[in-house]
N, C-alpha and C positions, 0 to 999 in steps of 0.2 A: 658086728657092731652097726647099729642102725649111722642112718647120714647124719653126718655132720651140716649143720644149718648157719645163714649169720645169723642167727638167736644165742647160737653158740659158743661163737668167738669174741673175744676182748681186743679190743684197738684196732678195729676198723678204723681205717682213713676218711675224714671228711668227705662229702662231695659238695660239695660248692662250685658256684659259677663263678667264673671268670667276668660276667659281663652284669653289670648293674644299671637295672632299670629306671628309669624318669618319665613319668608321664607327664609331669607339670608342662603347661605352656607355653612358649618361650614368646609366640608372634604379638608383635605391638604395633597393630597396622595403622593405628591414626599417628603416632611419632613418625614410622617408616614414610608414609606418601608424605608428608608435609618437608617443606622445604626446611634450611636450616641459616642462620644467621647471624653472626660474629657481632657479640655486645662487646662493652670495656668498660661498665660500671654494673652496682647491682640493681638500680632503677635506672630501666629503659623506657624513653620516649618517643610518642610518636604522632603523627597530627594525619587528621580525616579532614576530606575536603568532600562537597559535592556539587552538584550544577541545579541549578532552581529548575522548577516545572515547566514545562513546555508551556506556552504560552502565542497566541495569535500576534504575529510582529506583522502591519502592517503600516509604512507611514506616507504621509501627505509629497508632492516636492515641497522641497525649500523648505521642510519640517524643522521645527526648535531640538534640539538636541534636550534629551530628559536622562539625569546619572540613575542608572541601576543600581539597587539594592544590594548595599555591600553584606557580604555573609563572614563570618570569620570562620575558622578553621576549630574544629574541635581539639584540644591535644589530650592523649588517651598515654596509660603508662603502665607499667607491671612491675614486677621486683623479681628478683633471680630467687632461686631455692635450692639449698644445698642438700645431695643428698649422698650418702655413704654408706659403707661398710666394712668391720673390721675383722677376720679371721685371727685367731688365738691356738698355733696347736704348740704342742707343749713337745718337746724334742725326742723323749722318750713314743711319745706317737709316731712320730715321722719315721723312726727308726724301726717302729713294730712292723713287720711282712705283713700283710691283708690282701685277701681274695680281691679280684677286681680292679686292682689299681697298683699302682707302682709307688706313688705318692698320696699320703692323706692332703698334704697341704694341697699339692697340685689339682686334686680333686675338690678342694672348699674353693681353692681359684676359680677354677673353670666355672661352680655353679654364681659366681658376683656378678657375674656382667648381667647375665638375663634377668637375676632376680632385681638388681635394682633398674633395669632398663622397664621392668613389669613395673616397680614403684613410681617410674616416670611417665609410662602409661597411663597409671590408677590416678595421679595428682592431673592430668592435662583434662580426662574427661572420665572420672570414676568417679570424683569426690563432690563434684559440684563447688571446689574449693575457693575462697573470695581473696582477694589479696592482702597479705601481710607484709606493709611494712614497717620492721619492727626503728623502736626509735632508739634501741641499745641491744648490745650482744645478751640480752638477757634475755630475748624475743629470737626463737627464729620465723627465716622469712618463709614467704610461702608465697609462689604465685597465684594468679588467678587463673582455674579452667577456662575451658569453652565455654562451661554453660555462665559464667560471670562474663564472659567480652559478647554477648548477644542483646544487641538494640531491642527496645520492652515492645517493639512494634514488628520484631520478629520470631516473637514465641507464640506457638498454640498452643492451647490446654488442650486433655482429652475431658476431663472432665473430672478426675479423681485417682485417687492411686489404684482403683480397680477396673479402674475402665479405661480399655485396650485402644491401643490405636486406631483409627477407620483410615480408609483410602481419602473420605474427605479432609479428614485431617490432613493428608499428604498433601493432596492436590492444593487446599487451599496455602500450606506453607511454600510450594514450591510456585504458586501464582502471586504469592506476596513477593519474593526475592526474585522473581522475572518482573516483577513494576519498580522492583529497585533497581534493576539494572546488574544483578549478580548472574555468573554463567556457573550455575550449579554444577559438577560432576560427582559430587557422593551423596550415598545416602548411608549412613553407618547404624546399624540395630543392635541388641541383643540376640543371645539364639533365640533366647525366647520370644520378640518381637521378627524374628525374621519368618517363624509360624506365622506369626498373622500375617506379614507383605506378601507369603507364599498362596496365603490365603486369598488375597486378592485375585489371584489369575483363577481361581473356582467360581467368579463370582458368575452369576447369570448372565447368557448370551455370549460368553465368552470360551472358545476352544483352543485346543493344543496341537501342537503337531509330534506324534508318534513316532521317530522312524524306527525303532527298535523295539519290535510288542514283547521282549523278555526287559525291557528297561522302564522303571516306574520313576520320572524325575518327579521332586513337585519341591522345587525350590526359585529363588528368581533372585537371578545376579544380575538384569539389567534391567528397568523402570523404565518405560516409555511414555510417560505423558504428554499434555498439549503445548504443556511449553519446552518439551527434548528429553534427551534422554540422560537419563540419570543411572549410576553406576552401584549397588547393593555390596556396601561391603560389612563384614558380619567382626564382632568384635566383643572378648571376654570380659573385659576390664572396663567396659563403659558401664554408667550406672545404670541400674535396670528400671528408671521411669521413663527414659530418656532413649530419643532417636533425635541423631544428630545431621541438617542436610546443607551442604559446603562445598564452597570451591578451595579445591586443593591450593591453589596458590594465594588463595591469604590467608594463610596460614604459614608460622614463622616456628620453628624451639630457635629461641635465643639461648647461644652459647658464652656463657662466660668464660668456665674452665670446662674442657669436655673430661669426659674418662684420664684419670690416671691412675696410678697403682704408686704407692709408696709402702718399702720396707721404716716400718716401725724401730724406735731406738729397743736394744734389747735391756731388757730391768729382769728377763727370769730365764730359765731354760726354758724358752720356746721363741718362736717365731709370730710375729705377727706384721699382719700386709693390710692394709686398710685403701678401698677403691672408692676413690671421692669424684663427681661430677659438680657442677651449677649450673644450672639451669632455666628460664623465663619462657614464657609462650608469650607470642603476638597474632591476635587475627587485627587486618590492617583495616580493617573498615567494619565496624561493628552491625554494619547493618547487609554485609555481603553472603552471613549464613545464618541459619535457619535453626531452630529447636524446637518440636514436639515432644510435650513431654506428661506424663500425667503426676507430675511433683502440684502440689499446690502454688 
């Protein structure tokens, strides 16, 4: 009798894996470095002050006393943004054995937190989003991004939506926000803008230090300019006209309610869990960072 082959046989056993892949990205670096800050309404306020221009003080004796130029305070505001999500598995699921996991439900759990902390990502500096404050529940709110809290005397253009960022461009936003008085430490890109600031260290006149002639870097996590140095951090979920240059600490996520997880009332055979935050951004002084951007 010739072999017997698996072409042969009926009811072979599956092979499947035990372990199930995710590529999606979970990291949210502009929420992560920024500080965080406990609200208690859904419109938060806040006031900007600054100090008038340097000027030549020099006076007579016995001089007449002259009042200085009162300035008032600007006051600046946002509104919180609800954002959520609700799992629905149905009990005969939960109950079914599947490869890779022990629990369906426990595995729709685990993936809420990232995917909406990505959603809080995308609304701070993905969307270019302006504030919503709505004037009945029939409105929801919506905070304002970065690119809405930036003073109109601290944007560059590039020039168009196809034309790429320069080094000048850089230099000159980071020379505007050292005469305000800002201590810049980021610079946040796109992958695809981080080619060009990589780009920069190619330019002419300018060399590298090798120590490893099997290692090709050609990237740049730190920006040394005339006025300090500045930190390159790369980022998925920023909108792609836009590079963003800031000092980490004024910058606020205003918390109303942070993460929680509630079981839902049951109306069927199944389970459902719904993971609600609210949330509000503050930069505290709107002229302490920076945007490059080739948005119109």
């Amino acid at each position: 009798m010739a072999a017997v082959t698996t072409f042969d046989t009926v009811g072979q056993k599956e092979d499947i894996s035990n372990i199930i892949s995710r590529i999606t990205p979970e990291k949210v670096p502009f929420q992560t470095e920024i500080g965080t800050e406990k609200i208690h309404r859904p419109k938060h306020e806040w006031q900007e002050d600054e100090l008038r221009a340097a000027q030549k003080n020099a006076k007579t004796q016995a001089h007449t006393y002259t009042d200085s130029n009162y300035t008032p305070t600007v006051m600046r505001d946002n509104w919180t943004q609800i954002l959520s999500e609700t799992i629905n598995i149905s009990g005969t699921l939960e109950a079914t054995d599947h490869y890779g996991r022990a629990s369906e439900l426990a595995k729709e759990l685990g993936k809420v937190a990232p995917q909406l902390k990505r959603d809080l990502e995308l609304s701070m500096v993905g969307n270019a989003q302006v504030k919503v404050a709505p004037a009945s529940n029939a409105t929801a709110g919506e905070f304002a991004s970065y690119q809405a809290q930036i003073d109109a005397g601290n944007i560059v253009k590039t020039g168009g939506a196809s034309t790429a960022m320069t080094e000048d461009n850089l230099l000159d936003m980071l020379t505007i926000l050292y005469n305000e008085g800002a201590d810049v430490d980021t610079i946040m890109v796109t992958p695809a803008d981080s080619l060009v600031l990589a780009g920069f260290a190619n330019a002419a006149g300018r060399t590298r230090d090798i120590q490893n002639k099997k290692e090709i870097v050609n990237t740049v996590n730190l920006y040394v300019s005339p006025v300090g140095e500045v930190a390159v951090k790369l980022n998925r979920f920023l909108r792609a006209e836009d590079t963003l240059v800031y000092d980490k600490a004024n910058w606020k996520k205003l918390v109303l309610r942070n993460w929680f997880r509630e079981t839902l009332a049951k109306v069927s055979d199944s389970t459902r869990i719904a993971v609600t935050g609210e949330f509000s951004l503050k930069h505290a002084n709107y002229k302490a960072s920076g945007l490059i951007t080739k948005a119109a």
